[in-house]
C-alpha positions in Angstrom: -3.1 9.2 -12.7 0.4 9.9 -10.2 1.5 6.7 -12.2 1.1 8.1 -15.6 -1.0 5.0 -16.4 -4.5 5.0 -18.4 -7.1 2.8 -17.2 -6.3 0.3 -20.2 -2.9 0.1 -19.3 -3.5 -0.4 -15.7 -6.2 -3.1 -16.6 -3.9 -5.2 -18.8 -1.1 -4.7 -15.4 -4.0 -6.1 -13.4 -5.7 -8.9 -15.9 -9.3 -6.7 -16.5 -10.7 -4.5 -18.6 -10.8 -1.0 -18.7 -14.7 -1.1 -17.7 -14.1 -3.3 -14.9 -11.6 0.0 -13.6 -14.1 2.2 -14.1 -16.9 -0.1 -11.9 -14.0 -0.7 -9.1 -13.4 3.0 -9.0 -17.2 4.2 -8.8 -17.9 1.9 -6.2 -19.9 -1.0 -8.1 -18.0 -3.9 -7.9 -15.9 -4.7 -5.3 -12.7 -5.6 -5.6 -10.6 -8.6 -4.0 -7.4 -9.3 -2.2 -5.8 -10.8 -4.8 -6.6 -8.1 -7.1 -5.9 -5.2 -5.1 -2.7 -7.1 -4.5 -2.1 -7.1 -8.8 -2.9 -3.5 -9.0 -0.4 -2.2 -6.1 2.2 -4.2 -7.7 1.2 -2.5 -11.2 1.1 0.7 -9.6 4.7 0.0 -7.7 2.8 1.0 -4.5 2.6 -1.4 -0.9 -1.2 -2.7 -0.6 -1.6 -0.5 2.5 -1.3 2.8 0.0 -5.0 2.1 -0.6 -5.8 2.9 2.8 -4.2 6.1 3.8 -6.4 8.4 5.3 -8.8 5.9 6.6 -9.1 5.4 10.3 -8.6 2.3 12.1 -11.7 0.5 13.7 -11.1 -1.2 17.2 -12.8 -4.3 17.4 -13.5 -5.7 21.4 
């Protein structure tokens, strides 16, 4: 929505379907690398834009 993009125009950017937005964006389908990496570029936004906010988790 900051982009001005509908979820048709951001699928086609990204190679899906609108429907397939709408599952990534509720939580049913899970989303890849490589496609998160399509949609930042569609969006003109770095990969790590999808993670602000959340906090880091230390592994030992």
């Amino acid at each position: 929505m900051e982009k001005g993009l509908s979820q048709i125009e951001l699928g086609k950017a990204a190679g899906v379907t609108f429907q397939q937005i709408q599952k990534y964006e509720t939580g049913r389908n899970r989303i890849s690398a490589s496609r998160l990496y399509r949609f930042a570029n569609a969006l003109d936004v770095e990969v790590a834009a999808f993670y602000e906010g959340i906090d880091t988790v230390h592994v030992s």
